[in-house]
C-alpha positions in Angstrom: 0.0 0.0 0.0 1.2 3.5 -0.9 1.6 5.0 3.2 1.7 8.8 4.6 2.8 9.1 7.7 2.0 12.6 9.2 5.0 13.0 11.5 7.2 10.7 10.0 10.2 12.4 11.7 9.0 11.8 15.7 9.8 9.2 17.6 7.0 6.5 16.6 6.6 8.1 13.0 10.3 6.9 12.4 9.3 3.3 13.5 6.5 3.2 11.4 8.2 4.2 8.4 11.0 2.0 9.4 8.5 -0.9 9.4 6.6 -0.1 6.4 9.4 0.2 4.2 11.1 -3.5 5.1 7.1 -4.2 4.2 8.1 -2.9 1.0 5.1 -0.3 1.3 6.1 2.7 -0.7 6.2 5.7 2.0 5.8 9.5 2.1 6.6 11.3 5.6 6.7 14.3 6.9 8.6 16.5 9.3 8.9 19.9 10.7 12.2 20.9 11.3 14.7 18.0 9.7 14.8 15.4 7.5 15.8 12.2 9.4 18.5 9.8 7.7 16.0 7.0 6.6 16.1 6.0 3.3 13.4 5.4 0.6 11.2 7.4 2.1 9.6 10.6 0.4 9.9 13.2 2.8 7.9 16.4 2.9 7.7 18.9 5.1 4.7 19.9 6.9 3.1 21.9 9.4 -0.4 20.4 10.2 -1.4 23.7 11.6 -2.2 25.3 8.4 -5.4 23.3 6.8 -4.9 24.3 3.0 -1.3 22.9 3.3 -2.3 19.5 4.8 -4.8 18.9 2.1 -2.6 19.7 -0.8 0.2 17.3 0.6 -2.5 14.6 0.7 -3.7 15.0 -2.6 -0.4 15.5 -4.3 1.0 12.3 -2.2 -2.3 10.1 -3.1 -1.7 7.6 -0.4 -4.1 4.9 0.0 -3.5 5.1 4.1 -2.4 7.9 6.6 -1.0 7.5 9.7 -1.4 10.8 12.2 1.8 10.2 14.1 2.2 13.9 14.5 3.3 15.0 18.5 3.8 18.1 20.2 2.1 18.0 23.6 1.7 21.7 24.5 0.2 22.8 21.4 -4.0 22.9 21.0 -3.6 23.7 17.3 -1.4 20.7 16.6 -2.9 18.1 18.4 -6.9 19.4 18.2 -6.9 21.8 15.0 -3.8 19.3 12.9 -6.2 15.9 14.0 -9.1 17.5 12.5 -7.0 18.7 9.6 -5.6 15.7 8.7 -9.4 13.8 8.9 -10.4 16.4 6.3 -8.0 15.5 4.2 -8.0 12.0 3.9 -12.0 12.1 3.5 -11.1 14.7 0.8 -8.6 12.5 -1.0 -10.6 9.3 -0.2 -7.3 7.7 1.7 -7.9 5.1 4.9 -6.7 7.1 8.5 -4.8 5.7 11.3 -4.7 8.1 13.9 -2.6 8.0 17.0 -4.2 9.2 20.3 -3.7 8.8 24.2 -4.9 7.2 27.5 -4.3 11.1 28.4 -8.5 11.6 27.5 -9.3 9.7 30.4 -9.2 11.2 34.1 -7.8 7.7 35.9 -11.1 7.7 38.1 -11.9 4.5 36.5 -10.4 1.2 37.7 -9.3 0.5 33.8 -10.6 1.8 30.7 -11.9 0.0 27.1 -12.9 0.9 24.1 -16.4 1.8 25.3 -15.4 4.0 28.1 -16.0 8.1 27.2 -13.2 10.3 27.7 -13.1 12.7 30.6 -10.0 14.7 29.8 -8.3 16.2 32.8 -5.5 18.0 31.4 -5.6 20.7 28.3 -3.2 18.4 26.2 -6.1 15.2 27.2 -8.2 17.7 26.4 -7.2 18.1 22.5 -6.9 14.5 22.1 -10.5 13.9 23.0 -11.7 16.9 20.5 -9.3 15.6 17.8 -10.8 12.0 18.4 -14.6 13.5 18.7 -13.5 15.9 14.7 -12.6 12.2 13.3 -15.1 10.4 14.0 -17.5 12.9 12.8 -15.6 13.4 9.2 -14.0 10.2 8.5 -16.4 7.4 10.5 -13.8 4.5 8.9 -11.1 5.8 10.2 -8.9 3.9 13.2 -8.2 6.2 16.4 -5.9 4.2 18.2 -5.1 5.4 22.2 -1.8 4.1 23.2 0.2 4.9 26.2 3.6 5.3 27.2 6.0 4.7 24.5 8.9 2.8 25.3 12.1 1.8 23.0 15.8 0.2 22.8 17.1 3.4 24.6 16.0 6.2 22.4 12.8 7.5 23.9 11.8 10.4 25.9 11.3 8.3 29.2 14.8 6.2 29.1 16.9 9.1 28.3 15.0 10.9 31.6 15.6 7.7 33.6 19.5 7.8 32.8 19.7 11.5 33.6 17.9 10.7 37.3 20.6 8.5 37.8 23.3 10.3 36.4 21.8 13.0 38.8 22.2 15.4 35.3 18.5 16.2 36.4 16.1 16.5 39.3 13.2 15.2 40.0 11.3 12.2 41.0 9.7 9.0 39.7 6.2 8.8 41.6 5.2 4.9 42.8 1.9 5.9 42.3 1.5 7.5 38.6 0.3 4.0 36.7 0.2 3.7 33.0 0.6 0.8 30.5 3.7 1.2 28.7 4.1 -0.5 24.5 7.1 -1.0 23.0 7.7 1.2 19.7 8.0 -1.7 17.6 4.8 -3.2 18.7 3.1 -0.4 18.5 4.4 0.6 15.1 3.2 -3.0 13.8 0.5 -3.0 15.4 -0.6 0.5 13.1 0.2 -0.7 10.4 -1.8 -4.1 11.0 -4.8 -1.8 11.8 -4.4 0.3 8.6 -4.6 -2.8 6.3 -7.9 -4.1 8.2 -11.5 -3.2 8.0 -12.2 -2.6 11.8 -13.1 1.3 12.4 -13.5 3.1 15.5 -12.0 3.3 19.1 -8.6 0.8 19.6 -6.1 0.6 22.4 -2.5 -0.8 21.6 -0.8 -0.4 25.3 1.2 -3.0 27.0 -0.2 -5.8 28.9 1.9 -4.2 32.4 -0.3 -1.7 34.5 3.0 -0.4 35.7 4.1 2.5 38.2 6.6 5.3 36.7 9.0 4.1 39.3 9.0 0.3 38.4 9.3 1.7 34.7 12.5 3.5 35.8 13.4 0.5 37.8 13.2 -1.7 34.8 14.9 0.8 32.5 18.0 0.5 34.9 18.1 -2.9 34.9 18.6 -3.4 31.4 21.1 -0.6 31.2 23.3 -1.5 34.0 22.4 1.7 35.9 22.3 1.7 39.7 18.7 1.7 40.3 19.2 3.4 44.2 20.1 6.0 42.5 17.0 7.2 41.4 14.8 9.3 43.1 11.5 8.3 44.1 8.0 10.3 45.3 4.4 10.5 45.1 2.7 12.3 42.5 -0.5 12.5 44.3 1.7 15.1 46.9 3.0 17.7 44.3 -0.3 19.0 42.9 0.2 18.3 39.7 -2.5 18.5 36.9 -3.7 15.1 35.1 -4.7 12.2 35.8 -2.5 9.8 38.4 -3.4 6.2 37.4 -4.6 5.4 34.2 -5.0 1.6 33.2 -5.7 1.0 29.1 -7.9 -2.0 28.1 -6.1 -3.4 25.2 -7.9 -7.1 25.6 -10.6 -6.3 22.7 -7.6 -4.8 20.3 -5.3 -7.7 21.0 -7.6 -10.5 20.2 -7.8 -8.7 16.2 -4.4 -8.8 15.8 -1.6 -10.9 15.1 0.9 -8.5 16.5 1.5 -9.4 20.1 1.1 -6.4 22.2 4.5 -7.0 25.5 4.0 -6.2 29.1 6.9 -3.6 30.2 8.3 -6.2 32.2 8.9 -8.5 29.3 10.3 -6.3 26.6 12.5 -4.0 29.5 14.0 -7.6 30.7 17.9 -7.8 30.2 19.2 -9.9 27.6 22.4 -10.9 26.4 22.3 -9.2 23.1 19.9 -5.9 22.2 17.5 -7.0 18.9 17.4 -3.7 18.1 14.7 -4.3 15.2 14.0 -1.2 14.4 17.4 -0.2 13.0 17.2 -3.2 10.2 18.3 -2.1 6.7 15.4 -1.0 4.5 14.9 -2.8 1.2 14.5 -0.5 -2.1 11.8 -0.7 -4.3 10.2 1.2 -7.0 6.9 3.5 -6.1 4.9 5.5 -8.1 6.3 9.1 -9.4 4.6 11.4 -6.4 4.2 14.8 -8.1 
């Protein structure tokens, strides 16, 4: 399948692309600021922000899926405004949408949340999720919105790099014992997308880890596979600082798993030491021939 992934360049968006191209789909991306060093991809760049742009992208790229990887926590009109902008685009351009959103829509007063429960954002950020999600469904009823939690990797995400500067004490700062979430490995979560974006299922997913695991443990775990001195890192109690958002938030992922072949690991499975890394995601991508994009 010809594959656009809006925010190609973050974090998961790199997997995905990474993924899709050893698929031999034929892959457009985009970024915002620099064009990552991952070949056979057609990278464009893009600011979702700006609705006339996003459309003409999607109907010069003619993809037959899209994938709204596209991050940037703080920002309203990226994650509300860009989600809706993206939706109107693929219904324009008649292309299948994948898009990324959070367990940040739900407030953690619930015991653990499914498909069916309705978000009750706490936070401005779980806040634009929910509208983007709520924009989607409205203009593109096909589409997949697919919450996801904590996004774990082989030493390149935003958590383990904070983890090693806590120990390295190059940071303050605590990890709380009581802030719960579900952490998914990139890679799963990157196939899983892609497994989703070639099936006819619609509507509300969760792709999260199988591990209902504190921010602590997480840290914990992260040390243990990197050698770090795990006394070394600080630990509180978010529930004693005040701050905004939800505490302990538990993602459902039982209905999701059971449609896919893609086997969604518990933190404490794919954080367990081994003797070599199986760093996947770095593989060598295979070349093909795509289309002429204009």
């Amino acid at each position: 399948m010809d594959l656009l992934v809006v925010g190609g360049s973050g974090f998961l968006g790199l997997e995905i692309t990474r993924q899709a191209r050893r698929a031999d789909h034929c892959v457009a991306a985009t970024f915002h600021s620099g064009v990552p060093a991952v070949a056979d991809v057609d990278w464009r760049n893009l600011d979702i922000r700006h609705r006339d742009d996003v459309t003409a992208l999607v109907l010069a790229a003619r993809p037959d899926v899209i994938v709204n990887a596209a991050y940037r926590q703080s920002d309203w009109a990226t994650t509300a405004e860009g989600g809706m902008h993206v939706a109107l685009a693929a219904a324009v351009a008649g292309a299948r949408l994948v898009h990324v959103s959070s367990d940040a829509v739900f407030s953690g007063t619930t015991a653990r949340y499914d498909e069916t429960h309705v978000p009750d954002p706490a936070t401005p950020y779980g806040a634009a999720k929910a509208a983007a999600e709520t924009a989607i469904k409205g203009i593109t009823p096909t589409a997949v919105i697919a919450r996801t939690s904590l996004i774990i990797g082989d030493g390149d995400s935003p958590h383990e790099r904070h983890v090693h500067a806590l120990a390295a004490g190059a940071v303050t700062g605590a990890l709380f014992t009581d802030d719960v979430r579900c952490p998914v490995h990139v890679t799963d979560l990157a196939s899983a997308l892609l497994e989703l974006a070639a099936s006819p299922y619609s509507g509300i997913h969760h792709v999260a880890g199988k591990d209902a695991i504190s921010r602590y443990e997480l840290g914990v775990l992260i040390a243990r596979r990197d050698g770090l001195d795990q006394a070394t890192l600080p630990t509180g109690l978010r529930a004693s600082t005040g701050l905004p958002g939800p505490i302990d938030v538990r993602l459902d992922s039982t209905n999701t798993q059971a449609r896919l072949n893609t086997r969604l690991r518990g933190a404490r499975e794919f954080l367990a030491p081994t003797p070599t890394s199986t760093r996947s995601s770095r593989a060598t991508t295979s070349s093909v021939r795509c289309r002429p994009r204009p």
